[in-house]
N, C-alpha and C positions, 0 to 999 in steps of 0.2 A: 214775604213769607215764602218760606222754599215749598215746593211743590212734591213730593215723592210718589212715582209712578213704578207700578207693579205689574210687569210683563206677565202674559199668560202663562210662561212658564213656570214662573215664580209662584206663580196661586196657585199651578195644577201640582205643586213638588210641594208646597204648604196645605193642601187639602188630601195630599197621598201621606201625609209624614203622622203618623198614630200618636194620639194622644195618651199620658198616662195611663188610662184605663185602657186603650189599645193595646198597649204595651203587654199588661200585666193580662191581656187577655190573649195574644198568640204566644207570651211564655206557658201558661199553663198549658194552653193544646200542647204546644212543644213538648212539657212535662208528661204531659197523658197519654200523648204518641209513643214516646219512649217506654214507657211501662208496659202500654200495648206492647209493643217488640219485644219485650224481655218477656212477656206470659208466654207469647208464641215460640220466642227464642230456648226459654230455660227448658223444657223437656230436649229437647235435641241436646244441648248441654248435659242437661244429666244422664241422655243413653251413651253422649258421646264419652263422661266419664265413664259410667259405668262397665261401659266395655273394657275398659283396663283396670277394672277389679278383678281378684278371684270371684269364683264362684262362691267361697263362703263369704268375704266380706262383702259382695252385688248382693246377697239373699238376704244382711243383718235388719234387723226391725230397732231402730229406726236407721236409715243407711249411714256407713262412714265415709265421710267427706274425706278424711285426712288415710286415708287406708293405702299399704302400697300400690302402687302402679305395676302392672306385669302384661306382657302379650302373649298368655298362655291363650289367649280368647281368638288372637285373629292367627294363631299357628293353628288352633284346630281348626278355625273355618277353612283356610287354605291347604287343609292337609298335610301340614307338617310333620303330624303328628301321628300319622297312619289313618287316619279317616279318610273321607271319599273327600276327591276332587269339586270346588264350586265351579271350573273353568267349564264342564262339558253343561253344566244348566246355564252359564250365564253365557254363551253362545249361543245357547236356544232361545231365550228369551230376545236377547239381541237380534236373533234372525226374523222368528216372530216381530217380533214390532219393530222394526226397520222396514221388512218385506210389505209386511198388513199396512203398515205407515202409506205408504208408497201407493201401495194398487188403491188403499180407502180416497191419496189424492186423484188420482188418476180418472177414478171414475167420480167424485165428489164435485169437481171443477165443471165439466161439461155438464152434469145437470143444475147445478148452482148458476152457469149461464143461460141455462133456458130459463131457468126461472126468476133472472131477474134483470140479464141484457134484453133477452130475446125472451120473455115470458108466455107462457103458454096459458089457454086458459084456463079458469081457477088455479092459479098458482097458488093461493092461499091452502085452498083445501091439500095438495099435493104435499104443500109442508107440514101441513098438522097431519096428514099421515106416515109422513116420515119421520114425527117426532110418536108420535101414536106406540109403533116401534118398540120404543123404551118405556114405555108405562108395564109390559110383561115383567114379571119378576122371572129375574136368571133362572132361579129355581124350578121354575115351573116348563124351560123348555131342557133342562137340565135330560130327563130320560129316553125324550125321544131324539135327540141330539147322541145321547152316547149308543140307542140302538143302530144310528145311519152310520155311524162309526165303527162300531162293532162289526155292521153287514156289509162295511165297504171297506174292510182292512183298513181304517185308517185312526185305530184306537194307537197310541205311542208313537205317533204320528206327527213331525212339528208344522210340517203343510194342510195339515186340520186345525191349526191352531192357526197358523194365518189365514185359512179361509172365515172364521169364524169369527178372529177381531178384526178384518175387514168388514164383514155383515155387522157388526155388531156398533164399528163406530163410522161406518158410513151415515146414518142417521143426523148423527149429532155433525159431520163435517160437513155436509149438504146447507145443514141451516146456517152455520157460520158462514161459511163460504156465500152461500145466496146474501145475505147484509155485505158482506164483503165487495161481492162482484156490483153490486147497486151503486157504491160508490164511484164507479169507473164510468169516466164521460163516454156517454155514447157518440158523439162526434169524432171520438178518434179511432172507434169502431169502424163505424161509418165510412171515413177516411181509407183507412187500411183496405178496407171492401171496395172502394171505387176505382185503388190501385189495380185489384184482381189478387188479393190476399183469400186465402179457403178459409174452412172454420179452424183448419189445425195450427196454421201459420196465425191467424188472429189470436189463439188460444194461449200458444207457445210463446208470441212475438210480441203482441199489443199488452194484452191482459195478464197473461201472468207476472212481466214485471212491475205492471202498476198494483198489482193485489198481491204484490209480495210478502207483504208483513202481514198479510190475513193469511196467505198461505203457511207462512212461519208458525204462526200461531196456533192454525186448526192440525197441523203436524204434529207439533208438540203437544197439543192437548192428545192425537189419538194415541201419539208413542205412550206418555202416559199411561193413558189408562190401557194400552196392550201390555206394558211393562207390571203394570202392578195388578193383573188379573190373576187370581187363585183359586177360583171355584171351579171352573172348565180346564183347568191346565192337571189340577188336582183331579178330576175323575178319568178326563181321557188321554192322560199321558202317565209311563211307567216308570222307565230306565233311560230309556233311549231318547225320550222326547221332553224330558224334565228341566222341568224352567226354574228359575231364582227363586219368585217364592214359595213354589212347592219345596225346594232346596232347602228353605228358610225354615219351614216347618218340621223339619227332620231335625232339630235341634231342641222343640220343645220336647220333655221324654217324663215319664211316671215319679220318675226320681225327686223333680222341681229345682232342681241344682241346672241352670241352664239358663239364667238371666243375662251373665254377662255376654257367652257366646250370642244370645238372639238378640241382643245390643250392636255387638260386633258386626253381625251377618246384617242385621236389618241396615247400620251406615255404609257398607259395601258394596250393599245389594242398589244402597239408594246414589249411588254415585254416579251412577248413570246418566242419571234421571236429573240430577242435582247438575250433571256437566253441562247436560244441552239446554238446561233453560239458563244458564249464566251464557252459553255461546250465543243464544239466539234472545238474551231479553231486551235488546233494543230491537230489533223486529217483532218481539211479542207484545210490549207496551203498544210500539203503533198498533199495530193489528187487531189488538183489543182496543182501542179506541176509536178505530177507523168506521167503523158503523153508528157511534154513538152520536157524533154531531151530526144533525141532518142539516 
């Protein structure tokens, strides 16, 4: 009688291969993931047509799918048409969150390393006071923020506005950054310091490229939310100091004929925004998972 012998591999590739009900059970996720995408997806879709509607067929109850197409919506955002320029807010906002980007890492990193290469005591309590921070509603430092403004010339101001989304999201990059920085062998720390490396050389040379994709990430998150602020941009800037989505709001008007253009302006405005996280999303998937496996 013949014998038939079944190498390990052959069990481990027969115990990994899904049975009928397997089957019919990661097609349906499959199925429900994709609907997921599409609830997410279809409003972007539908602002993204309705920005090439008129104004009267964008307003019709219930909307026309089939209605002509026209760029009478992104001529007015861009001025074409004799309205004001979006190029002098979308450099502001651009400077704003690029600059505030910058100084919120600059100083973000070095305390993120005390507190979790080199930890200082109660580092716990340290970070829940720096998230503490963000439990104030905007609102409520709203007036005495526009009086320091007002008494230090710096009302219409775009350097008030990166001082402020600096403070504002150093908080939140501190804690990212501290899980971040925990990941990083302290041996190679260590290493670098025995050389006769300082703290800047270690910070610059050792750590920053192995916590690069944490850095990726807590960037993009602060550009973010510096890019899409309109409650402080909207009080304490004018003419001169006016950013995108203040820009953005000058389109909504008493008439209600204004859908398609705040269509138009809102996927413009959002392109930014929408470029750096496609340049940087393989640094931001790691980065966002880099603290999760302990």
């Amino acid at each position: 009688m013949a014998t038939v012998t079944t190498t390990p591999a052959a069990t481990t590739a027969t115990a990994r291969r899904p049975g009928p009900g397997g089957r019919l059970r990661e097609s349906a996720l499959g199925i429900v993931a994709w609907l997921a995408g599409l609830v997410f997806v279809a409003p972007l879709l539908w602002m993204l047509l309705t920005s090439f509607h008129s104004e009267a067929d964008a307003a019709t109850n219930p909307p026309s799918v089939t209605a002509p197409l026209t760029l009478d919506s992104y001529r007015e955002f861009f001025g074409l048409t004799g309205g004001a320029s979006p190029w002098p807010a979308m450099i502001n906002s651009m400077t704003a969150s690029v600059v505030s980007t910058l100084l919120t890492l600059l100083l973000a990193v070095p305390a993120a390393y005390a507190l979790s290469i080199r930890p200082v005591k109660k580092w716990t309590d340290v970070l829940f006071f720096f998230l503490s921070t963000k439990m104030l509603p905007l609102v409520a430092g709203l007036l005495p923020i526009y009086l320091f403004a007002k008494n230090t010339g710096l009302l219409d101001n775009i350097w008030a506005l990166v001082i402020l989304y600096t403070a504002m999201n150093l908080p939140i990059a501190v804690w990212m950054m501290q899980s971040f920085l925990a990941e990083v062998p302290v041996e190679i720390i260590e290493a670098a310091q025995i050389d006769g490396a300082r703290l800047p050389t270690v910070l610059g040379r050792v750590v920053a490229p192995i916590a690069l994709p944490g850095i990726a990430a807590t960037a993009l998150i602060c550009f973010i939310f510096s890019w899409n602020e309109l409650l402080f941009a909207r009080v304490l800037t004018g003419v001169v100091a006016e950013t995108a989505p203040v820009f953005l709001t000058g389109f909504i008007t008493s008439q209600g004929l204004f859908l398609a253009k705040v269509c138009a302006a809102s996927l413009v405005i959002s392109l930014p925004v929408l470029a750096a996280g496609f340049a940087a999303q393989d640094k931001l998937v790691q980065g966002l998972s880099l603290g999760a496996v302990k």
